[in-house]
C-alpha positions as CSV (number, residue, x, y, z in Angstrom):
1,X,0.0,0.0,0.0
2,X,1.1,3.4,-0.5
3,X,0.1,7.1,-1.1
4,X,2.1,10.3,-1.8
5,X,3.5,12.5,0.7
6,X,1.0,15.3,-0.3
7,X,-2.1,13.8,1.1
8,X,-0.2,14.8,4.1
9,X,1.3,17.0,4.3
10,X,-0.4,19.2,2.4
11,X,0.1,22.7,4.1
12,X,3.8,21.9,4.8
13,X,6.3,19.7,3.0
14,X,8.7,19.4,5.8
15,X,8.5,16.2,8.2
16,X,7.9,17.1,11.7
17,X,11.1,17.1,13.9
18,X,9.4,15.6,17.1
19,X,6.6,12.8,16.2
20,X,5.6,9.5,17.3
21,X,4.6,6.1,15.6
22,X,2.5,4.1,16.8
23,X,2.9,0.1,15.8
24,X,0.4,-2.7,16.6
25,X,1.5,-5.9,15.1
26,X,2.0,-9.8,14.9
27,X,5.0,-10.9,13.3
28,X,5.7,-14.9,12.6
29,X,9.6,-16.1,13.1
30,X,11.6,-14.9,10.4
31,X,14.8,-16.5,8.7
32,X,17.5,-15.1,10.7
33,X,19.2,-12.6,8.2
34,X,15.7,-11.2,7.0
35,X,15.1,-7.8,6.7
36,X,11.8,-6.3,6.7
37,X,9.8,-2.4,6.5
38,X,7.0,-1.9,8.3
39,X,7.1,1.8,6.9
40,X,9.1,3.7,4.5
41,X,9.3,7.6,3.0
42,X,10.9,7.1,-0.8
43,X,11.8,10.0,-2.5
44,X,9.8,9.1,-6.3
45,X,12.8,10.2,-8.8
46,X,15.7,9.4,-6.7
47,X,14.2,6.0,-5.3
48,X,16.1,7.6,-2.1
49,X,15.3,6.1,1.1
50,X,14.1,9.7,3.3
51,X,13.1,7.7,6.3
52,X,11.9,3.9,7.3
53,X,11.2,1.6,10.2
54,X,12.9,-1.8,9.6
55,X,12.8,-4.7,11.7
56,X,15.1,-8.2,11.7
57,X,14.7,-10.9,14.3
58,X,17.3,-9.4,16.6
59,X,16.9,-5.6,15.7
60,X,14.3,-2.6,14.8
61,X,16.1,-0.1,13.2
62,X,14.9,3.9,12.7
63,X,16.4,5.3,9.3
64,X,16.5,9.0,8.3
65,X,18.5,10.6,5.9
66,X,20.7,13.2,6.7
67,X,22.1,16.5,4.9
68,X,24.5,18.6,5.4
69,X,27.1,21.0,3.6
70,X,29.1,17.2,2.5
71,X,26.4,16.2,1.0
72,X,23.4,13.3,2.5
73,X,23.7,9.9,4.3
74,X,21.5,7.8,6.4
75,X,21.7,7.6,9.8
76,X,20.5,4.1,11.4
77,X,19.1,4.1,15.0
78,X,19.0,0.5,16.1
79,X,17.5,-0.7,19.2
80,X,18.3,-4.6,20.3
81,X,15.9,-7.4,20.0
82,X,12.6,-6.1,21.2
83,X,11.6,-9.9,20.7
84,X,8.7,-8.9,18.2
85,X,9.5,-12.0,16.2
86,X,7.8,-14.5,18.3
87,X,4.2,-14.7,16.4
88,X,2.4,-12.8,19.4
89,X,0.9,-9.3,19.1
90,X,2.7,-6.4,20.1
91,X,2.3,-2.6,20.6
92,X,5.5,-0.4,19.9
93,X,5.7,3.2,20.3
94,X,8.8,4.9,18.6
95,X,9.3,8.5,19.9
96,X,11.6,10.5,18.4
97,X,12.6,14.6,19.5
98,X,15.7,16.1,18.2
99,X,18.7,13.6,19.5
100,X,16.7,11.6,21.7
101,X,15.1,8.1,20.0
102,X,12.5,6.3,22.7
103,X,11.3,2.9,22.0
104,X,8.4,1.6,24.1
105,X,7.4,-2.2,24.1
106,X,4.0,-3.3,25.0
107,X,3.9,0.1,27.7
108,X,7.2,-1.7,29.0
109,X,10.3,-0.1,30.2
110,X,11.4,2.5,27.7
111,X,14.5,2.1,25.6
112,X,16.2,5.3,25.1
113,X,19.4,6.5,22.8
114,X,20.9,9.5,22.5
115,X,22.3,9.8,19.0
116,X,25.1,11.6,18.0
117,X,23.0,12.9,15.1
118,X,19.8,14.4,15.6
119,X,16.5,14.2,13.0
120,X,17.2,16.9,10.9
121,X,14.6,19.7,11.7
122,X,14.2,19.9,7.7
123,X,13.5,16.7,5.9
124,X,11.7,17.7,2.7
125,X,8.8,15.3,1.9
126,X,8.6,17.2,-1.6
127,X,8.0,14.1,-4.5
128,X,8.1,11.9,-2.0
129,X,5.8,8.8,-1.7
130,X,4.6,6.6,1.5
131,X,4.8,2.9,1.8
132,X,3.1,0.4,4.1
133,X,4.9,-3.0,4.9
134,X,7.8,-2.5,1.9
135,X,10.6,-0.2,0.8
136,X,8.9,0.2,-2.9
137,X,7.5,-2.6,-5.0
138,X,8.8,-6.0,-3.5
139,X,11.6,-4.3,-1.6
140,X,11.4,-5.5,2.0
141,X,8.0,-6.9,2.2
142,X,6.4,-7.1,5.7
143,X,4.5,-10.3,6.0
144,X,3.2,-10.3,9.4
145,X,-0.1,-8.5,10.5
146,X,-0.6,-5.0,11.6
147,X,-4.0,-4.1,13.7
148,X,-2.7,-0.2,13.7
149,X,0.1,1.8,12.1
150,X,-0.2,5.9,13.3
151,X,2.0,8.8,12.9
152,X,1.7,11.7,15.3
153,X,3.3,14.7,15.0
154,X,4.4,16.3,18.6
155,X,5.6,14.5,21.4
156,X,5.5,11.4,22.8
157,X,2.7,9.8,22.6
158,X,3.3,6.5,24.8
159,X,1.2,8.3,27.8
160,X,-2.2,8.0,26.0
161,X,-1.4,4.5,25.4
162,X,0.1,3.1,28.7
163,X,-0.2,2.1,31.0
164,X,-2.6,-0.7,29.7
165,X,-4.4,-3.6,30.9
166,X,-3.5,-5.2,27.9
167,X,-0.5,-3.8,26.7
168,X,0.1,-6.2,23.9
169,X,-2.8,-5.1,22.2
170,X,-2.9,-0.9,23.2
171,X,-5.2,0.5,20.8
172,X,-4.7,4.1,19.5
173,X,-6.5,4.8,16.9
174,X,-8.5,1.8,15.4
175,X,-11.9,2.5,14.0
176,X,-14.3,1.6,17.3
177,X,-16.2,-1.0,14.4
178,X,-12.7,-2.5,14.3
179,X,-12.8,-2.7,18.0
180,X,-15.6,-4.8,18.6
181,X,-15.2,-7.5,15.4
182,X,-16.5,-11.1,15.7
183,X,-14.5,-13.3,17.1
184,X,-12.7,-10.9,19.4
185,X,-10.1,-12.3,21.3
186,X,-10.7,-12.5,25.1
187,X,-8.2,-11.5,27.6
188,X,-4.7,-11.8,26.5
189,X,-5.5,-14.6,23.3
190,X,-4.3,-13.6,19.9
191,X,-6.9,-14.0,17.4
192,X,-7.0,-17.6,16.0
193,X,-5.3,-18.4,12.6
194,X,-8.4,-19.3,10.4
195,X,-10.3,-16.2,11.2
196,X,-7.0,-13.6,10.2
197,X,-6.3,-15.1,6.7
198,X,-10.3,-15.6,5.5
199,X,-10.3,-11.7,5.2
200,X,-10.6,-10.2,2.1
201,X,-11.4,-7.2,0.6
202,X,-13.9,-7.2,-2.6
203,X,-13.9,-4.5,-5.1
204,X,-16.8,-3.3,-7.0
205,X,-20.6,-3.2,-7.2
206,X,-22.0,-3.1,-3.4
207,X,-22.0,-6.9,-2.6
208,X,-24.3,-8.7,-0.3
209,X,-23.8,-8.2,3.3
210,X,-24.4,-11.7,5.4
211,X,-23.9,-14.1,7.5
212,X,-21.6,-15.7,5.0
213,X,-19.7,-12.0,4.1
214,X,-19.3,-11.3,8.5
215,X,-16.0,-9.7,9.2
216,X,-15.2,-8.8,5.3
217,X,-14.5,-5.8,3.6
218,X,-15.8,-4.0,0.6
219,X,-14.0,-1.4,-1.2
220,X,-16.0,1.3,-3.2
221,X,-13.9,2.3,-5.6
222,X,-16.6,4.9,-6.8
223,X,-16.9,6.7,-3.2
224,X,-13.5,6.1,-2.6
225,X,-14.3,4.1,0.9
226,X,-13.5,1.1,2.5
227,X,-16.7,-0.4,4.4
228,X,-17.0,-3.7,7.1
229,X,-19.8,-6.2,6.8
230,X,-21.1,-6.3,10.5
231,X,-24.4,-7.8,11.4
232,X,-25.4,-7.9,7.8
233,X,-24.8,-4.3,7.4
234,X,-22.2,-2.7,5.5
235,X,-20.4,-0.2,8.0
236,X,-18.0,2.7,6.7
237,X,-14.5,2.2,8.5
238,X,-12.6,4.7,5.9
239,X,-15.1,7.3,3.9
240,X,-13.4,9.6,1.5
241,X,-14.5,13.2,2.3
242,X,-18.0,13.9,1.3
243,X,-18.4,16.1,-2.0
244,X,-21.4,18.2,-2.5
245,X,-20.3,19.5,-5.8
246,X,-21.5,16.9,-8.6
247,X,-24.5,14.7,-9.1
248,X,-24.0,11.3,-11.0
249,X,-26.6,10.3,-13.2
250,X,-28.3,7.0,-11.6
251,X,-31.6,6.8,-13.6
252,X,-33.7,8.4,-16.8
253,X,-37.3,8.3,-16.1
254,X,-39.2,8.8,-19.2
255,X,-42.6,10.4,-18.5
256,X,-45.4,11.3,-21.3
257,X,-45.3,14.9,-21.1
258,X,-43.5,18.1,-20.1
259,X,-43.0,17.1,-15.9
260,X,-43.4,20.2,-14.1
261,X,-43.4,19.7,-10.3
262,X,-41.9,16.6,-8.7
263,X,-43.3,15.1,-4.9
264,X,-40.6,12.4,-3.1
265,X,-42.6,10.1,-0.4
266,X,-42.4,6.9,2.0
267,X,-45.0,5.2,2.8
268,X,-44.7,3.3,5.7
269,X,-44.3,-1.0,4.9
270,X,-44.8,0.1,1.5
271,X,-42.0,1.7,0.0
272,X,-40.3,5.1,-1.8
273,X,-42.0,6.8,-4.2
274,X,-42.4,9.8,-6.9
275,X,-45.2,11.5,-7.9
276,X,-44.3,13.7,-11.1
277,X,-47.0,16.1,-12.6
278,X,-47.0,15.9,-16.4
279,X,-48.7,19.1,-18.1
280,X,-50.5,16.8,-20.9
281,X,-53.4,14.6,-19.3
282,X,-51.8,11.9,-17.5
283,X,-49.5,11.8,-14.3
284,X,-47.6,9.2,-13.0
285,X,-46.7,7.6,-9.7
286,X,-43.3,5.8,-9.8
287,X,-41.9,3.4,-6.9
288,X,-38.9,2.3,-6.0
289,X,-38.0,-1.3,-6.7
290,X,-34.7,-3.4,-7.2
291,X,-32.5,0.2,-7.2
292,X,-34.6,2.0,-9.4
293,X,-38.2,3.8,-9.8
294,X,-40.5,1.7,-12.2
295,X,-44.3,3.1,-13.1
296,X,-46.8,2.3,-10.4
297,X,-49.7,4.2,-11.1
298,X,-50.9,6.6,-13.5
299,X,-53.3,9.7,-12.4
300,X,-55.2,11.5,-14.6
301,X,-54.7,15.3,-14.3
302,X,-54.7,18.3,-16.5
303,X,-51.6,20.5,-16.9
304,X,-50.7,19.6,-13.7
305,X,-48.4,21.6,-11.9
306,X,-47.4,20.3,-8.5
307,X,-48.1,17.3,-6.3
308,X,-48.4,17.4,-2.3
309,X,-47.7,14.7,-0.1
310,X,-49.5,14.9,3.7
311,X,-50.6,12.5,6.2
312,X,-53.7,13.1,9.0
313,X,-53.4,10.2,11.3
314,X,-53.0,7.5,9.6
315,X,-54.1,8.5,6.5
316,X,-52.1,9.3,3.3
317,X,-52.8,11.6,1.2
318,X,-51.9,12.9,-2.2
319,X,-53.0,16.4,-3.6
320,X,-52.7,17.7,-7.0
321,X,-52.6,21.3,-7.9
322,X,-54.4,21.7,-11.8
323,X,-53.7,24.5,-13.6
324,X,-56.2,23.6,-16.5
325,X,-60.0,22.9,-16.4
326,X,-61.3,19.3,-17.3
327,X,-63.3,18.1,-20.1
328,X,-66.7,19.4,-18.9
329,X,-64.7,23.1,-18.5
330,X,-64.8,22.6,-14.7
331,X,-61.9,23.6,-12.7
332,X,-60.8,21.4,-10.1
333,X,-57.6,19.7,-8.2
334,X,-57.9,16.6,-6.5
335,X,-57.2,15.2,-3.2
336,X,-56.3,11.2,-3.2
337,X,-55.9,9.0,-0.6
338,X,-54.2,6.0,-0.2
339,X,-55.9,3.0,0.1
340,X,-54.6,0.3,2.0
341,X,-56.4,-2.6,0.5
342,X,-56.1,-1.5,-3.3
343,X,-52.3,-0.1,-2.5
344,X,-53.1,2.1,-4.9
345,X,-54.0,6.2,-4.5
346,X,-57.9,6.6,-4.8
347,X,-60.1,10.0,-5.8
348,X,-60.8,11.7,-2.2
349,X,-61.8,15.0,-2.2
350,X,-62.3,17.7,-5.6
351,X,-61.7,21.5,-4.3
352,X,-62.7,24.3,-7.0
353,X,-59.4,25.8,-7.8
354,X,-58.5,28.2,-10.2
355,X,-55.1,27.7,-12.3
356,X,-53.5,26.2,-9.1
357,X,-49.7,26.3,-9.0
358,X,-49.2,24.9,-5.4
359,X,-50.4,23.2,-2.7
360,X,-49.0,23.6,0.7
361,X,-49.5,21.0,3.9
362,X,-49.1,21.9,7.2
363,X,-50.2,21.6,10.7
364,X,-51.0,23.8,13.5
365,X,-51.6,23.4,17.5
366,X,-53.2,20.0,16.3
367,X,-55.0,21.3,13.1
368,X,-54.4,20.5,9.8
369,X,-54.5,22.5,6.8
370,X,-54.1,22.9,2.8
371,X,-53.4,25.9,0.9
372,X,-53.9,26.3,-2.5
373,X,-52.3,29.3,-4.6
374,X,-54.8,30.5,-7.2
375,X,-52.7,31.8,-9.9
376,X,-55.4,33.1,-12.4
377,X,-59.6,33.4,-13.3
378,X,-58.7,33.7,-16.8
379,X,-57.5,37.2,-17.3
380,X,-57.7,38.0,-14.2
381,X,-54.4,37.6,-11.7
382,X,-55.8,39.5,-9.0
383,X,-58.5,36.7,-7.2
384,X,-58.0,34.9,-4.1
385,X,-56.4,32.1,-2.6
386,X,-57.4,29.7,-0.3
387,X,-56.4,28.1,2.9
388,X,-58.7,25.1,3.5
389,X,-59.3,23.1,7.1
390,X,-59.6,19.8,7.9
391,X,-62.9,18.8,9.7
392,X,-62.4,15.7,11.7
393,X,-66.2,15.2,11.6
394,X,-67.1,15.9,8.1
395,X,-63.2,14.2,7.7
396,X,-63.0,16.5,4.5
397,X,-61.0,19.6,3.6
398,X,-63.3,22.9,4.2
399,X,-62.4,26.8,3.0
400,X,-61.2,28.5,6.4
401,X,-59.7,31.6,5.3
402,X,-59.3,33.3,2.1
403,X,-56.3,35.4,1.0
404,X,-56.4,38.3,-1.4
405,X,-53.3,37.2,-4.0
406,X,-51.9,38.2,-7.4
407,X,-50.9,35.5,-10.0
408,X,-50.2,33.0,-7.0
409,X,-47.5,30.6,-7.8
410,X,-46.0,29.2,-4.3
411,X,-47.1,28.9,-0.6
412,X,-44.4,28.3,2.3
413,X,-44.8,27.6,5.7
414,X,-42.8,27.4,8.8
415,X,-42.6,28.2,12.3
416,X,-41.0,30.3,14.6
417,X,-40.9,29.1,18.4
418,X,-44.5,29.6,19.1
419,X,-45.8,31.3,16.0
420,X,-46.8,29.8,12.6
421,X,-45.9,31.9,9.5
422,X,-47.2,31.4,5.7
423,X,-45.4,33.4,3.1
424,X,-47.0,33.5,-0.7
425,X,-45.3,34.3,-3.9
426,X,-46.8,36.5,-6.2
427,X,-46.1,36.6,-9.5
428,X,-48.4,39.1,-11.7
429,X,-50.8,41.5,-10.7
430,X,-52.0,41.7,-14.7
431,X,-49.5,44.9,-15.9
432,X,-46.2,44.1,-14.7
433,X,-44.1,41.0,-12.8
434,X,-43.0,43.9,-9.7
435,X,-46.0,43.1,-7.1
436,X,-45.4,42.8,-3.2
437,X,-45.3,39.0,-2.0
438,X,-46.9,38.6,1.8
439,X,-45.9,37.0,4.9
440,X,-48.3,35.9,7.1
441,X,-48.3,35.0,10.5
442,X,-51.2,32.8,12.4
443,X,-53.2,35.0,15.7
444,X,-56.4,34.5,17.1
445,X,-57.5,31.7,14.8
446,X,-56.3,33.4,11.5
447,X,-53.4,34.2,8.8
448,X,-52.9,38.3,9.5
449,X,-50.3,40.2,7.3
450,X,-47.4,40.4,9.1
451,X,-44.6,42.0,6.7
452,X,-44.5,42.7,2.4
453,X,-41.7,41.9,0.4
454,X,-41.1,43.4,-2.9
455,X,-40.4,40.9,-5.5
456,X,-40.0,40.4,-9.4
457,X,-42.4,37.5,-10.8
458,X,-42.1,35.3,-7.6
459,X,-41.8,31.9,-8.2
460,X,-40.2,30.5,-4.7
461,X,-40.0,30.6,-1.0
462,X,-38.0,28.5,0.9
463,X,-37.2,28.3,4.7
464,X,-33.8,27.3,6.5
465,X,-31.6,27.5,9.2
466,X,-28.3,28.0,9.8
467,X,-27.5,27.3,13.4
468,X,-29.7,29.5,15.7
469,X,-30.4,32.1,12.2
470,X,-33.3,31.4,10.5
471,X,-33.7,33.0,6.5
472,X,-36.4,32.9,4.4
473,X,-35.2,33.3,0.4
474,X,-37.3,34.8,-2.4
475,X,-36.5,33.3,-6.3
476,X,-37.6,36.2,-8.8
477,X,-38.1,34.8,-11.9
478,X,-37.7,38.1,-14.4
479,X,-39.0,41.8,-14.3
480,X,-41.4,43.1,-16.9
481,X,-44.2,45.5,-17.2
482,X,-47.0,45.8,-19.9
483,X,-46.1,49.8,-20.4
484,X,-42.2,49.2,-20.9
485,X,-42.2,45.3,-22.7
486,X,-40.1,43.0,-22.4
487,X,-36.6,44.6,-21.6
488,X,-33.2,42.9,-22.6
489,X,-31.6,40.7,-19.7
490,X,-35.2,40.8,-17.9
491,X,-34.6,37.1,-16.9
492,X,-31.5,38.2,-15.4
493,X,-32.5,39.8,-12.0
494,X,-31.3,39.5,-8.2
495,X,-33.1,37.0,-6.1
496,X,-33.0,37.5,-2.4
497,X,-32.0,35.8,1.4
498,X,-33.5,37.9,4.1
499,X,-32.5,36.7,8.0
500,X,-34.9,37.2,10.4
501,X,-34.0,39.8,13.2
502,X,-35.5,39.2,16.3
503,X,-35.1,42.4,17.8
504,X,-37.0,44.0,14.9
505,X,-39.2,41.1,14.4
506,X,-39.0,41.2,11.0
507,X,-37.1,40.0,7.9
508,X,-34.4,41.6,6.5
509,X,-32.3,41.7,3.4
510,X,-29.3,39.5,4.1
511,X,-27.9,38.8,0.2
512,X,-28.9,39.4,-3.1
513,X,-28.0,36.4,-5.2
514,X,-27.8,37.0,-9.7
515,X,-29.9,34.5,-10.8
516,X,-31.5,33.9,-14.4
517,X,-35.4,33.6,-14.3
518,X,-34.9,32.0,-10.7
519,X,-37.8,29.3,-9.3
520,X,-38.7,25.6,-9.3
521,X,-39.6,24.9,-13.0
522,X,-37.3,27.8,-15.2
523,X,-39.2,30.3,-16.8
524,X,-42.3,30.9,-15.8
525,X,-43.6,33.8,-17.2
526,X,-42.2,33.7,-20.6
527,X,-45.9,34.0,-21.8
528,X,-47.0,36.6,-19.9
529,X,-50.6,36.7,-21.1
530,X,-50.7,33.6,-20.1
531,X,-49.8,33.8,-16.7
């Protein structure tokens, strides 16, 4: 195994002067002139030997390489036969700081030399490359075990080792999976000899994890980790560092139409699923099945825009918002439930909507609720939307409060400590994209106006938190007016992150953000008069 010196040290190129290394290992009886590395620092070009930890049945030797004004060398500090040779497990602890070289054995007496030449306080690692259990290629090849092999920078580290209650086997830094394997010795007894050589480490596609894999490793080559089957589950030992910045293509799911809105859901001893909403006049319900989402059910709809997933109880629900009227010219969006003995999503409840773009699901102080944003009443963007109420005794959605708004595209709710807010975006009063979008916040039994943002074709809220902060961000999806037309770069406008300040309880501007016709499904008023 091996690795270059810059995964490292990657601030610094310069090995530290005082460090540690820590050593847990089994080694069998070796022929009595054999020479082997347990750790080596190779300079890549040179195939120069910078610094290694060698071991022979009688010796361990510490090599360094020296520089000075003569040119280089290595320097050799041997300690005498720390008996590691005798097929037992041992912990060693190598200290090293300036002149002096400490060798500790099993949190035993420690072995200390004073060399006439120091570790140089600048040993370049530049180039240079690590190796585990050789000296490069086949050069020196360990072929014992190793439970742990650690390098600390700083002083000794023998202290937060020993002493030990079981010194042989002092454990530093191994993985606390590692630490409580199958078949883990008991007292002082070395692990037997079948269960150290059936390990094995498979590469590729995730494998099964059972009874058959217990104790055996995995490496994903893709992920760049190293995972442990444990109790038929695969357990991460060594994880590369997450990355946030790419997306890998897992699955095209062909649908039968433009998909404008997209609802993820579990249901509970059923399984994952996605609801997408098609704008022709069927939308689909997808579930997830042997790694991928295969068709489930399909729903009609017309131009459908969004789906909402909600549960009451133990029911589960499924709202549609419709933006076009049906075949009889009626305008409606449609509640489904789930029905338990069909497994299948059933008609529920039809609410009168007009051009919905968004439902919204949430609950308060035991109550539970639905909002619908009304976009349009054919020409007409200035109508109202609707929050509706369930009644546990009519156990159906009924209008509670309506809300005047202006080409409604998106509802958001959330809560502050004790209050409930709901924030609408408005998109089009009818002349121009630049309308005030509302926040609301819930008092005496109703949604009151509690602050007005000014916004440019709202498309988006969205909620989160940062610690103890909590910001509430607006996506603007373009700026026009009837009087001026469509202006050049009007899709390229400023959306905006406001933080809420407690002390004025209110929102403020935190960040503007450039964004090009910002929302959830890209341009969304690029026919205005048909907003």
């Amino acid at each position: 195994m091996s690795f270059p010196a810059s995964r490292i040290f990657s601030q610094c190129d310069l090995f530290p002067e005082e460090f540690s290394i820590v050593v847990t290992l089994r080694v069998p009886r070796l022929p009595p002139k054999r020479n082997e590395y347990l750790l080596t620092v190779v300079a890549e070009e040179s195939d120069l030997l910078l610094l290694g930890l060698r071991f022979s049945p009688a010796q361990l030797h510490f090599l360094f390489l020296r520089e000075d004004t003569a040119g280089a060398w290595q320097t050799r500090v041997s300690f005498r036969s720390p008996a590691l040779v005798d097929g037992r497990w041992h912990t060693l602890v190598l200290a090293v700081s300036a002149g002096v070289f400490s060798l500790t054995t099993d949190c035993g007496l420690p072995v200390d030399i004073m060399a006439d030449v120091p570790f140089p306080a600048t040993l370049s690692v530049t180039g240079a490359r690590f190796f585990i259990g050789s000296r490069r290629r086949a050069k020196g090849l360990f072929t014992g075990l190793v439970r742990q092999l650690v390098l600390l920078p700083g002083s000794d580290a023998t202290p937060r080792l020993c002493p030990s209650r079981n010194a042989p086997l002092a454990v530093l830094s191994i993985p606390r999976v590692l630490q409580a394997l199958t078949g883990k010795p008991e007292d002082n007894e070395v692990l037997k000899y079948p269960y150290e050589t059936n390990i094995r480490v498979t590469l590729g596609p995730r494998p099964p994890c059972t009874d058959v894999e217990d104790a055996q490793f995995w490496f994903d080559a893709s992920r760049k980790g190293l995972y442990l089957c444990v109790g038929n589950e695969w357990v991460s030992v060594l994880a590369a560092k997450e990355r946030l910045d790419y997306v890998e293509e897992h699955q095209n799911l062909f649908t039968n139409s433009e998909t404008l809105g997209i609802e993820v859901f579990r249901i509970p001893q059923v399984g994952l699923f996605v609801a997408t909403a098609n704008r022709k006049a069927t939308s689909a319900v997808y579930k997830w099945t042997e790694g991928k989402f295969v068709s489930y059910q399909n729903i009609p709809t017309h131009q459908a825009q969004a789906w909402r997933h909600f549960t009451i109880g133990k029911k589960i629900f499924l709202a549609v918002a419709n933006f076009e009227p049906d075949e009889k010219g009626q305008e409606f969006s449609v509640i489904y439930k789930w029905s338990h003995r069909k497994l299948k999503f059933t008609p529920y409840q039809s609410i009168a909507t007009h051009s919905a773009r968004d439902w919204e699901a949430f609950e308060v102080d035991g109550e539970h609720f639905l909002a619908v944003a009304n976009h349009r009443e054919g020409d007409n963007h200035n109508i109202d939307s609707v929050i509706y109420k369930w009644n546990p005794a009519t156990r159906l959605f009924e209008a509670n409060q309506t809300i005047a708004t202006s080409g409604a595209y998106d509802w958001e709710f959330f809560s502050v400590g004790p209050y409930s807010f709901l924030v609408v975006a408005n998109t089009f009063n009818g002349t121009s994209t630049k309308v005030h979008s509302h926040l609301y916040i819930r008092l005496l039994g109703s949604f009151q106006l509690f602050q007005s943002f000014p916004t440019f074709g709202a498309a988006d809220w969205e909620v989160f938190h940062i610690g103890e902060r909590i910001f509430l961000a607006v996506a603007n999806s373009h700026s026009y007016d009837v009087e001026m037309q469509v202006q050049n770069d009007s899709y390229v406008i400023n959306s905006v992150i406001y933080e809420l300040n407690v002390t004025a309880q209110a929102f403020v501007k935190f960040q503007d953000i450039l964004t090009c016709s910002g929302g959830r499904r890209g341009p969304h008023a690029r026919r205005v008069e048909g907003q």
